[in-house]
N, CA, C and O atoms as CSV, one atom per row, in Angstrom:
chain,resi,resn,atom,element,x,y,z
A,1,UNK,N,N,0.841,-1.171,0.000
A,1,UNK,CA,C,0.000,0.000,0.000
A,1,UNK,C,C,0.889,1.239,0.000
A,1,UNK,O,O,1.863,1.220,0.753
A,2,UNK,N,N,0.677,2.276,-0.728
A,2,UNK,CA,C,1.373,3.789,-1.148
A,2,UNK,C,C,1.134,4.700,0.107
A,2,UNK,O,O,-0.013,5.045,0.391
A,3,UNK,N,N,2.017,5.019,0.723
A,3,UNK,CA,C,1.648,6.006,1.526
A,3,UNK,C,C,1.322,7.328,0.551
A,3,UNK,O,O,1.239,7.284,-0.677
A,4,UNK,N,N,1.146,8.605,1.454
A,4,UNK,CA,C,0.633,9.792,0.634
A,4,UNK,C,C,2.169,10.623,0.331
A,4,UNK,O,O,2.317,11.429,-0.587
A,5,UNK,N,N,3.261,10.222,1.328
A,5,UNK,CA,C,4.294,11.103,0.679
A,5,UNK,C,C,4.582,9.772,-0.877
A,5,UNK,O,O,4.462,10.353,-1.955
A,6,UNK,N,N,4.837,8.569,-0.989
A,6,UNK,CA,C,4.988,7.957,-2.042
A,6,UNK,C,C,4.095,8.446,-3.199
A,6,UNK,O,O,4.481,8.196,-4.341
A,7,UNK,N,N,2.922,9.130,-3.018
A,7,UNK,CA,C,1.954,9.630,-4.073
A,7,UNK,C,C,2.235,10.715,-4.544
A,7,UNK,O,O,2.060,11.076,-5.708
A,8,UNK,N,N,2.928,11.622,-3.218
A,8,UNK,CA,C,3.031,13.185,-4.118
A,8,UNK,C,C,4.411,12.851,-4.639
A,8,UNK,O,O,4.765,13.524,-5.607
A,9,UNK,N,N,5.217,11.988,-4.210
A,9,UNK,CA,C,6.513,12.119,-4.527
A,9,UNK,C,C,6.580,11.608,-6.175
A,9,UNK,O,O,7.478,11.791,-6.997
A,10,UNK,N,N,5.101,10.808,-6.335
A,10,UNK,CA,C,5.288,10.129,-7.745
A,10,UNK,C,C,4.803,11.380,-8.749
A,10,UNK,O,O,5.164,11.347,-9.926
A,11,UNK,N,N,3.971,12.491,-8.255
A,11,UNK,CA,C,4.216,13.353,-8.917
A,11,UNK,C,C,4.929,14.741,-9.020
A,11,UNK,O,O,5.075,15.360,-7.966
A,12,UNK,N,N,5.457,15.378,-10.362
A,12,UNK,CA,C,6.660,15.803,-9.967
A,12,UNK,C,C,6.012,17.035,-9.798
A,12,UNK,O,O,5.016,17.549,-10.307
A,13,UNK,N,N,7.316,17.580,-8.453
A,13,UNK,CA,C,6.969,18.932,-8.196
A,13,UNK,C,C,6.923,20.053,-8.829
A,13,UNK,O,O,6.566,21.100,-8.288
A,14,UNK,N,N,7.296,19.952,-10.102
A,14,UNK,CA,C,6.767,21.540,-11.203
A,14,UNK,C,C,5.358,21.565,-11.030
A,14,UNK,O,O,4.835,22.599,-10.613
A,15,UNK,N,N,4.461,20.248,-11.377
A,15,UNK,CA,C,3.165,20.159,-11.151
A,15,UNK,C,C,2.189,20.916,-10.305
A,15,UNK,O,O,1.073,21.379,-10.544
A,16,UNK,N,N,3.147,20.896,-8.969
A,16,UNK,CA,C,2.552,20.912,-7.724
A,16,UNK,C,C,2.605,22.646,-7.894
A,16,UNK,O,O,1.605,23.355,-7.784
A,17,UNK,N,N,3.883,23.113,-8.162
A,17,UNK,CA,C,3.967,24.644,-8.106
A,17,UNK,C,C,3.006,25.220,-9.225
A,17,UNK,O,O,2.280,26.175,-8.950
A,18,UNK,N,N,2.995,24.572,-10.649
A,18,UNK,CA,C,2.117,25.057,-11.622
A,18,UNK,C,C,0.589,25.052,-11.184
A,18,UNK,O,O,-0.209,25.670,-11.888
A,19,UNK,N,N,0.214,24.481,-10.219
A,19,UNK,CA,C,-1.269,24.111,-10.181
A,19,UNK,C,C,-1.398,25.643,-9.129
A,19,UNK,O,O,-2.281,26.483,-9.302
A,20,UNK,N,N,-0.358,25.736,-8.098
A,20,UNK,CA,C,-0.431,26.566,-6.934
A,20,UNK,C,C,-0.546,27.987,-7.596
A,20,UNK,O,O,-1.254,28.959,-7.332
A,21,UNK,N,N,0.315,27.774,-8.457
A,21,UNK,CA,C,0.347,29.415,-9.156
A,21,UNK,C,C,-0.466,29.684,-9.687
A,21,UNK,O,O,-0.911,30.832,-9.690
A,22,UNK,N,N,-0.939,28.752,-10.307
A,22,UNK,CA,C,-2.949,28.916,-11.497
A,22,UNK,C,C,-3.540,29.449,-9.956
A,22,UNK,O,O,-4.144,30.512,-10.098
A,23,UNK,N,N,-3.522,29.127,-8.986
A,23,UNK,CA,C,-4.668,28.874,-7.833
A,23,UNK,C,C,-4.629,30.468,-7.548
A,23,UNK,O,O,-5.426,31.386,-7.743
A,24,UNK,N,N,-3.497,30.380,-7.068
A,24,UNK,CA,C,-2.838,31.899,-6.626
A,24,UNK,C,C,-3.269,32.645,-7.584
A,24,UNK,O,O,-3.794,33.674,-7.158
A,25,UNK,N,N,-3.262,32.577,-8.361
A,25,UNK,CA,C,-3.498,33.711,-9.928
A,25,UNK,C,C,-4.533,34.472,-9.599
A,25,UNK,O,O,-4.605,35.684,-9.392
A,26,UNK,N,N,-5.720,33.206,-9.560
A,26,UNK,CA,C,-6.791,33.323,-9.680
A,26,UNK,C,C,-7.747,34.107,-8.425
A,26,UNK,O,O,-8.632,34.957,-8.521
A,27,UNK,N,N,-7.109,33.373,-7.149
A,27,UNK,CA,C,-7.218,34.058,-5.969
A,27,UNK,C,C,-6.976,35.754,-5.971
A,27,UNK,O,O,-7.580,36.614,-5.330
A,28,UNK,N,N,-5.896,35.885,-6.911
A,28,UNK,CA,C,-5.526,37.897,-6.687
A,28,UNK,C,C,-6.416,38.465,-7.807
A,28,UNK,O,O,-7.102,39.462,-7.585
A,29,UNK,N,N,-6.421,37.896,-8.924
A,29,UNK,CA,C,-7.657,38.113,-9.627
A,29,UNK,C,C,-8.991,39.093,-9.032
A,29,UNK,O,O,-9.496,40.216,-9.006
A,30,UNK,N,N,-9.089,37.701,-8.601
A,30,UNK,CA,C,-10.850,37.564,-7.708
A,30,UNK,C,C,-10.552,38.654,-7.057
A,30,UNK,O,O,-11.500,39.440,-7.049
A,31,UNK,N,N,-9.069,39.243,-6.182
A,31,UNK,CA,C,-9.241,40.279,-5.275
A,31,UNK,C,C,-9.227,41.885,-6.055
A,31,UNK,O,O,-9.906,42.896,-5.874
A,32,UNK,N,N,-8.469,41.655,-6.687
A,32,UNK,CA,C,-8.225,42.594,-7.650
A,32,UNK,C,C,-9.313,43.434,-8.791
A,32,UNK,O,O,-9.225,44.647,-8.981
A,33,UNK,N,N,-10.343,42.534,-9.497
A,33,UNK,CA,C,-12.094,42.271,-10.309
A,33,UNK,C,C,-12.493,42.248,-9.470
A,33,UNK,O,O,-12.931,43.376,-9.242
A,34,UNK,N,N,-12.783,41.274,-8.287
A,34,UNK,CA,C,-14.558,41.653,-7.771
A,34,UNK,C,C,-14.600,42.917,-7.067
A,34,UNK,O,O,-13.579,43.509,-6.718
A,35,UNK,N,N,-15.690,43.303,-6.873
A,35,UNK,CA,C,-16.176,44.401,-6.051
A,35,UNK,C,C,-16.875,43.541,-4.872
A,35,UNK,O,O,-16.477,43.984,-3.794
A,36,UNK,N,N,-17.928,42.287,-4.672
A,36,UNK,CA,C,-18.337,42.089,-3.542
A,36,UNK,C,C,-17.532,41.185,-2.608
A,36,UNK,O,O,-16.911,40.164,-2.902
A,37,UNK,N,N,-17.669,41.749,-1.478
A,37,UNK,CA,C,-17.129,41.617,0.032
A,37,UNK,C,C,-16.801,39.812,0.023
A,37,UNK,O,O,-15.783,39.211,0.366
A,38,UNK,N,N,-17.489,39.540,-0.259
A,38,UNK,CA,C,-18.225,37.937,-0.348
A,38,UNK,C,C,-16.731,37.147,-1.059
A,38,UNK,O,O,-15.922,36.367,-0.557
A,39,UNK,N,N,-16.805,37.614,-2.102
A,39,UNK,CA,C,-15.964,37.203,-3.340
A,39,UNK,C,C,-14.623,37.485,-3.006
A,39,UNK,O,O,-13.777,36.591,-3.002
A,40,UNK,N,N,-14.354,38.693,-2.715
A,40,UNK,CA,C,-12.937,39.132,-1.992
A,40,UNK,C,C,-12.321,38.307,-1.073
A,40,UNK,O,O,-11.128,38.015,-1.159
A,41,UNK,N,N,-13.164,37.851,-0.069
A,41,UNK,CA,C,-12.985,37.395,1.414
A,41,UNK,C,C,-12.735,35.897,0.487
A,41,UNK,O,O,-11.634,35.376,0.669
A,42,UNK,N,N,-13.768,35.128,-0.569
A,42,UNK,CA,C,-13.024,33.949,-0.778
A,42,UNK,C,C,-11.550,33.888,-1.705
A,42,UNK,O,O,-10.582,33.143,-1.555
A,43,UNK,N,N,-11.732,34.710,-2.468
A,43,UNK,CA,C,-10.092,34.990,-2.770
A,43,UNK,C,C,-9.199,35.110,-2.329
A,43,UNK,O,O,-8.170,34.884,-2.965
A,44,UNK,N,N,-9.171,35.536,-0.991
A,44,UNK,CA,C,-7.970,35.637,0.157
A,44,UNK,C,C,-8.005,34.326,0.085
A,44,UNK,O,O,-6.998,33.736,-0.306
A,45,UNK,N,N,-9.182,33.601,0.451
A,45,UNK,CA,C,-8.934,32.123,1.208
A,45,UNK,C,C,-8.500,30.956,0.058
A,45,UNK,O,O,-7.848,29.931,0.256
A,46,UNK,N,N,-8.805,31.220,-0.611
A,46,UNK,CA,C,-7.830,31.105,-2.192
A,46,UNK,C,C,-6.797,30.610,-2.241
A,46,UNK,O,O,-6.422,29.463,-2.486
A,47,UNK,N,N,-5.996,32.100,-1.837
A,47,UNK,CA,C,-4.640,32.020,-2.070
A,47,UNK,C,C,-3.950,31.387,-0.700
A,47,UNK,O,O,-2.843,30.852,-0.777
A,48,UNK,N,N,-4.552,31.462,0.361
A,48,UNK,CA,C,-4.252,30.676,1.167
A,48,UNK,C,C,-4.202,29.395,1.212
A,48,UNK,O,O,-3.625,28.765,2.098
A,49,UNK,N,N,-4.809,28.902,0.250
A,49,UNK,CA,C,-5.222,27.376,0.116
A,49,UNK,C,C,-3.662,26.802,-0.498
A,49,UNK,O,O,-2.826,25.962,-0.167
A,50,UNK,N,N,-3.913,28.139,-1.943
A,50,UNK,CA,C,-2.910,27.921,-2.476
A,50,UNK,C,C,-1.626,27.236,-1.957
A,50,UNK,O,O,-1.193,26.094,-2.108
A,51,UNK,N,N,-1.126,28.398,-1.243
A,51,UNK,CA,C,0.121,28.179,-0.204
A,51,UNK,C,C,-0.244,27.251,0.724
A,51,UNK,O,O,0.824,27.046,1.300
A,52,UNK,N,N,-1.077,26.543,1.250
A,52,UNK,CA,C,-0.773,25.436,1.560
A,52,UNK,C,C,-0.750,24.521,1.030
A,52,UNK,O,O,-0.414,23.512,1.650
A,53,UNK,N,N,-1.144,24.421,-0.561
A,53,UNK,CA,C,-0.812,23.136,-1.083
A,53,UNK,C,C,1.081,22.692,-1.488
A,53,UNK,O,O,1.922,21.801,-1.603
A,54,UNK,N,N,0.733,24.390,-1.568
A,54,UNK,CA,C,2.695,24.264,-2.238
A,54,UNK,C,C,3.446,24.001,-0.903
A,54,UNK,O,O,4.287,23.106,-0.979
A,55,UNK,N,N,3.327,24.512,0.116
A,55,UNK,CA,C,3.694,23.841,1.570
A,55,UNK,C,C,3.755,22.572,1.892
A,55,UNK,O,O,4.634,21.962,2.501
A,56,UNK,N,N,2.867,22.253,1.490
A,56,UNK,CA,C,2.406,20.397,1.567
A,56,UNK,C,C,3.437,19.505,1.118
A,56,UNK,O,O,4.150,18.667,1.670
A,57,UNK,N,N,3.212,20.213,-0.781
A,57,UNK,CA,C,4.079,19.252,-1.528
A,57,UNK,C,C,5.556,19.770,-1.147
A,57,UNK,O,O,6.318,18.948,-1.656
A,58,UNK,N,N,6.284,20.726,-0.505
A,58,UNK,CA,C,7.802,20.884,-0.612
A,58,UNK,C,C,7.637,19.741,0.340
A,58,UNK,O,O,7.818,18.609,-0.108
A,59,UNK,N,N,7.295,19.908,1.679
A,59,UNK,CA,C,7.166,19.127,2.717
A,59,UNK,C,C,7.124,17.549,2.573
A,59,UNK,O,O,7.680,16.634,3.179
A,60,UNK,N,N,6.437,17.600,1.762
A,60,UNK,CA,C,6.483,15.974,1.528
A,60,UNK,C,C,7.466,15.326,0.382
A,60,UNK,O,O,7.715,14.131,0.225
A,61,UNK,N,N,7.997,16.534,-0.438
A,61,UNK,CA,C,9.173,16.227,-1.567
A,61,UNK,C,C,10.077,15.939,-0.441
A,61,UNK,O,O,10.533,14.797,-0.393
A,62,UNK,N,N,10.517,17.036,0.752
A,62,UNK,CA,C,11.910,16.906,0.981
A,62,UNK,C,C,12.016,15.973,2.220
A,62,UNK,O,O,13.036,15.805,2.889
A,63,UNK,N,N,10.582,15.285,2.459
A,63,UNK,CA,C,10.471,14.598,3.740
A,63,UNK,C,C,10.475,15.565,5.043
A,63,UNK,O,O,9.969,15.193,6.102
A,64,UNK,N,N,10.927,16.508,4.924
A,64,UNK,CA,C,10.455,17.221,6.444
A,64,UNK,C,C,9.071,17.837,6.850
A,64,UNK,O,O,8.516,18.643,6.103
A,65,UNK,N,N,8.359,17.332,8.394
A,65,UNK,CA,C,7.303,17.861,8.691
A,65,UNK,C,C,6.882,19.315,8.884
A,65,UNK,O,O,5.807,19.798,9.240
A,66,UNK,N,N,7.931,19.816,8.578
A,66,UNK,CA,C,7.745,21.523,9.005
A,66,UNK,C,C,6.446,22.300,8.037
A,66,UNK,O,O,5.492,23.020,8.334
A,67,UNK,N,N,6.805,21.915,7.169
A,67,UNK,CA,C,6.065,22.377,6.409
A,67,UNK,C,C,4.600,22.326,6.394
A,67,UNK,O,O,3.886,23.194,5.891
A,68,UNK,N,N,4.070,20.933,7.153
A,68,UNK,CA,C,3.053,20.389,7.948
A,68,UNK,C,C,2.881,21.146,8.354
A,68,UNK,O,O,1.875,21.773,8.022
A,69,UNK,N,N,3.737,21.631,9.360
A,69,UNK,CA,C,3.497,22.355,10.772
A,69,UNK,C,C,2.995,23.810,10.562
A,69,UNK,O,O,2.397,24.503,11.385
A,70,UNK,N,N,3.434,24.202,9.024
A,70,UNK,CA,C,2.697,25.638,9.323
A,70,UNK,C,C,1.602,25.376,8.457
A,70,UNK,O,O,0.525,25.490,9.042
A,71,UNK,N,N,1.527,25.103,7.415
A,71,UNK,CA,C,-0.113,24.568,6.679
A,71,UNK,C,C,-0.808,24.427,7.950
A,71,UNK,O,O,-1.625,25.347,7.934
A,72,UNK,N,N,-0.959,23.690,9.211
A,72,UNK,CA,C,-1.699,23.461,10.385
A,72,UNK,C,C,-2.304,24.669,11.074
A,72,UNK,O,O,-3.460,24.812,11.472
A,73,UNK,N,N,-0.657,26.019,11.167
A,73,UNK,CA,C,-1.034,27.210,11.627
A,73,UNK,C,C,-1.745,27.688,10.435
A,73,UNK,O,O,-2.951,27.805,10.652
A,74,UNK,N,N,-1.370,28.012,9.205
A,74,UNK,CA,C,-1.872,28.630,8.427
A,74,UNK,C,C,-3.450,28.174,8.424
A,74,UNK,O,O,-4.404,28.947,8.520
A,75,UNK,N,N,-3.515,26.683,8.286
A,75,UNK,CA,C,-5.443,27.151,8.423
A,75,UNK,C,C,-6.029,27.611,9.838
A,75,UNK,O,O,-7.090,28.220,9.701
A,76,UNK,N,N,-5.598,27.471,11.181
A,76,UNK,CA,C,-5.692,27.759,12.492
A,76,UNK,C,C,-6.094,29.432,12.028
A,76,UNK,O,O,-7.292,29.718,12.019
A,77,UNK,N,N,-4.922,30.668,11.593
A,77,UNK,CA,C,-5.358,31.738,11.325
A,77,UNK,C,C,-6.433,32.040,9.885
A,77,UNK,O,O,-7.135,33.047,9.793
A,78,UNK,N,N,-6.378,31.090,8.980
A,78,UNK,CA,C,-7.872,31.168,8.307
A,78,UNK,C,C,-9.337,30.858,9.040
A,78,UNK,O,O,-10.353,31.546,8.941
A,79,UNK,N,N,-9.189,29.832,9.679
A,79,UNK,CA,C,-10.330,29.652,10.902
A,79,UNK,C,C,-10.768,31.188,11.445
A,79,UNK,O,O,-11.740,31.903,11.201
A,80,UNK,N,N,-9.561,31.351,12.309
A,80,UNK,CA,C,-9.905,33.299,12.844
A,80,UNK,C,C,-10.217,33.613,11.913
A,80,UNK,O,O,-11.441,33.716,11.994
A,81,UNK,N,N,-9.765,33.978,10.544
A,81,UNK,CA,C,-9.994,35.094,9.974
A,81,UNK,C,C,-11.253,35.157,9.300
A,81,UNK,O,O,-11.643,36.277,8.969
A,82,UNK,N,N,-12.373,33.583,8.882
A,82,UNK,CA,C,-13.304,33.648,8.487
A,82,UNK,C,C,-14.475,34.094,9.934
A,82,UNK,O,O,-15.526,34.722,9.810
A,83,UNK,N,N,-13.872,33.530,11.277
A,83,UNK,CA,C,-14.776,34.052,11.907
A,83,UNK,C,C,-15.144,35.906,12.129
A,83,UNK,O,O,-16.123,36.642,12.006
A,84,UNK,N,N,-14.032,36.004,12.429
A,84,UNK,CA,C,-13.778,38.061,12.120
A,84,UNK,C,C,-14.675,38.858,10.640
A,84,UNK,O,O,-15.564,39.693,10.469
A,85,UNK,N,N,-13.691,37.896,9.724
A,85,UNK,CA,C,-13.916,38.435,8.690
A,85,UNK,C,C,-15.875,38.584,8.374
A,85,UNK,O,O,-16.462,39.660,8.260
A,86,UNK,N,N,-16.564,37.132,8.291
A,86,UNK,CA,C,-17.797,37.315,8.280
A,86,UNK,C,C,-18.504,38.196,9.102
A,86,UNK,O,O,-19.301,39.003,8.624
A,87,UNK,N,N,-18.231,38.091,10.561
A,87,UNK,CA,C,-18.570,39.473,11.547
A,87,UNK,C,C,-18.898,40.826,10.860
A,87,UNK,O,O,-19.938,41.474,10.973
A,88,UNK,N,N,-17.546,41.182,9.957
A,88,UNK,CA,C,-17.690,41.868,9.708
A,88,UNK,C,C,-18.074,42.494,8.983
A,88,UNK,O,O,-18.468,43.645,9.174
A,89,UNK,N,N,-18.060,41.810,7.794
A,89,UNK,CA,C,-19.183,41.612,6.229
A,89,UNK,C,C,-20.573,41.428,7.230
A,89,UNK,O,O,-21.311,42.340,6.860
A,90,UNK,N,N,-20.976,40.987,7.866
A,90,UNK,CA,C,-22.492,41.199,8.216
A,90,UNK,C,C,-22.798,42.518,9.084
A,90,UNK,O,O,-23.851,43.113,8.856
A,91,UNK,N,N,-22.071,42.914,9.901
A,91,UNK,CA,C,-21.823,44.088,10.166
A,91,UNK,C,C,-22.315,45.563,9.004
A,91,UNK,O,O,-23.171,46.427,9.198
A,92,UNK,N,N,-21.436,45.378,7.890
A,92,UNK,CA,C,-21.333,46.197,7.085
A,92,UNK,C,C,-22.947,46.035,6.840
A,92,UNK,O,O,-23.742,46.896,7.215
A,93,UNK,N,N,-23.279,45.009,6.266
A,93,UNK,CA,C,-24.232,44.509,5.297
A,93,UNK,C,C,-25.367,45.079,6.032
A,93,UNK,O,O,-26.104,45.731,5.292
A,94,UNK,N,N,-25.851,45.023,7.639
A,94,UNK,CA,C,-26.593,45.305,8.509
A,94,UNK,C,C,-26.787,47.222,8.195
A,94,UNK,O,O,-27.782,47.947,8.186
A,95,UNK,N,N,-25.558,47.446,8.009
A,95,UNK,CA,C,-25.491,48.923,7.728
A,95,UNK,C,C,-25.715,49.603,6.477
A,95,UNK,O,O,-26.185,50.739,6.419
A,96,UNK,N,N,-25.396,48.942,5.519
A,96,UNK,CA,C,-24.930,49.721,4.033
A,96,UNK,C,C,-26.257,48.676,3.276
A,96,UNK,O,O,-26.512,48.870,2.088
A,97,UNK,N,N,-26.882,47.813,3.905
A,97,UNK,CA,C,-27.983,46.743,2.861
A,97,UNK,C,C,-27.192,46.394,1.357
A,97,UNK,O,O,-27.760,46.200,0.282
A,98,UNK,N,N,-25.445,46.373,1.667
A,98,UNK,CA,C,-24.860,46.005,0.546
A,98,UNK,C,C,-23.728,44.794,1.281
A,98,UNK,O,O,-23.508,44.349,2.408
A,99,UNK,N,N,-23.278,44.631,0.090
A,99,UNK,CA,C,-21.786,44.020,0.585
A,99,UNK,C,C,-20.553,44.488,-0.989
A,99,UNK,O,O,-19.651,43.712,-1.306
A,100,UNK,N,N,-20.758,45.627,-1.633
A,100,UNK,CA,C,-20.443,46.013,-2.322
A,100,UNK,C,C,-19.503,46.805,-1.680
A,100,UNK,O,O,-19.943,47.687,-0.943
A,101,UNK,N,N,-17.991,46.648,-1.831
A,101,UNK,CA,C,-16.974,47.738,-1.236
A,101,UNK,C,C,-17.116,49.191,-1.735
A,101,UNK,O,O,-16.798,50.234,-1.163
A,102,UNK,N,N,-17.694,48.988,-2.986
A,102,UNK,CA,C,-17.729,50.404,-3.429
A,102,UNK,C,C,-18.181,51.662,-2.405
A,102,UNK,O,O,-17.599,52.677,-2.022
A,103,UNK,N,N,-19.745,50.983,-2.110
A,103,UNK,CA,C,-19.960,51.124,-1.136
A,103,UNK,C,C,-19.558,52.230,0.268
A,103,UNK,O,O,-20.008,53.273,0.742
A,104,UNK,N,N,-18.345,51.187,0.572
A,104,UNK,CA,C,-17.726,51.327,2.266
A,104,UNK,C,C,-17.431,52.671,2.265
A,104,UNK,O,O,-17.152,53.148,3.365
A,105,UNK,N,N,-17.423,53.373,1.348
A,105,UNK,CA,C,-16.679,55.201,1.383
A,105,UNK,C,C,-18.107,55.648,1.948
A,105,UNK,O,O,-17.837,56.637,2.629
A,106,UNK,N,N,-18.839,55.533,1.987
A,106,UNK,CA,C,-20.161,56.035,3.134
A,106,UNK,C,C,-20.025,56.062,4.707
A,106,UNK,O,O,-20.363,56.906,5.537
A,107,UNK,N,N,-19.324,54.668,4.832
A,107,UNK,CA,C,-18.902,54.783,6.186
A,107,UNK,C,C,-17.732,55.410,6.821
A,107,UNK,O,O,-17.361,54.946,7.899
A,108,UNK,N,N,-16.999,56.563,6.215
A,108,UNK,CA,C,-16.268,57.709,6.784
A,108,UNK,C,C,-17.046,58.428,7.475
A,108,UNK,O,O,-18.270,58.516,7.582
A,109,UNK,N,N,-15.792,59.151,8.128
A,109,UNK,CA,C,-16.562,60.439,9.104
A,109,UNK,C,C,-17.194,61.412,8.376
A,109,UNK,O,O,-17.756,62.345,8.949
């Protein structure tokens, strides 16, 4: 039976970075084009994903767990940040009946 480092190791790591970078792309994209709050907030989480896949696979190319170890933190502070983050998109939304950033320039002094 294949363990999972024998699986990523059978595929090669350009792969792993080419797929991360499409991911990533797409993630700054999304931040960069959308206008709603919604869409933004999953594009961050995106590119976070991203970087932990490319984390994963160095980690498991070079055999060391470290890399584990922060993919683990890294979703630990996505956890926080979707709880905050939604807070605060409903927050807004409660206020502005949008989630359109355009929007947020209303809520200055």
């Amino acid at each position: 039976m294949e363990t999972v480092t024998q699986t990523i190791q059978g595929v090669p790591l350009n792969h792993y970075i080419l797929l991360s970078a499409i991911i990533f792309s797409i993630g700054v994209m999304g931040v960069l084009i959308r206008r709603n709050a919604i869409v933004i907030f999953m594009s961050v989480e995106l590119m976070l994903n991203a970087v932990n896949l490319l984390l994963t696979a160095f980690s498991a190319y070079w055999g060391d767990a470290s890399g584990q170890v922060f993919v683990f933190f890294i979703m630990a502070l996505a956890a926080a940040e979707v709880a905050v983050g939604l807070a605060i998109i409903v927050m807004i939304y409660r206020n502005t009946n949008s989630t359109d950033v355009n929007v947020l320039n209303r809520l200055k002094w």
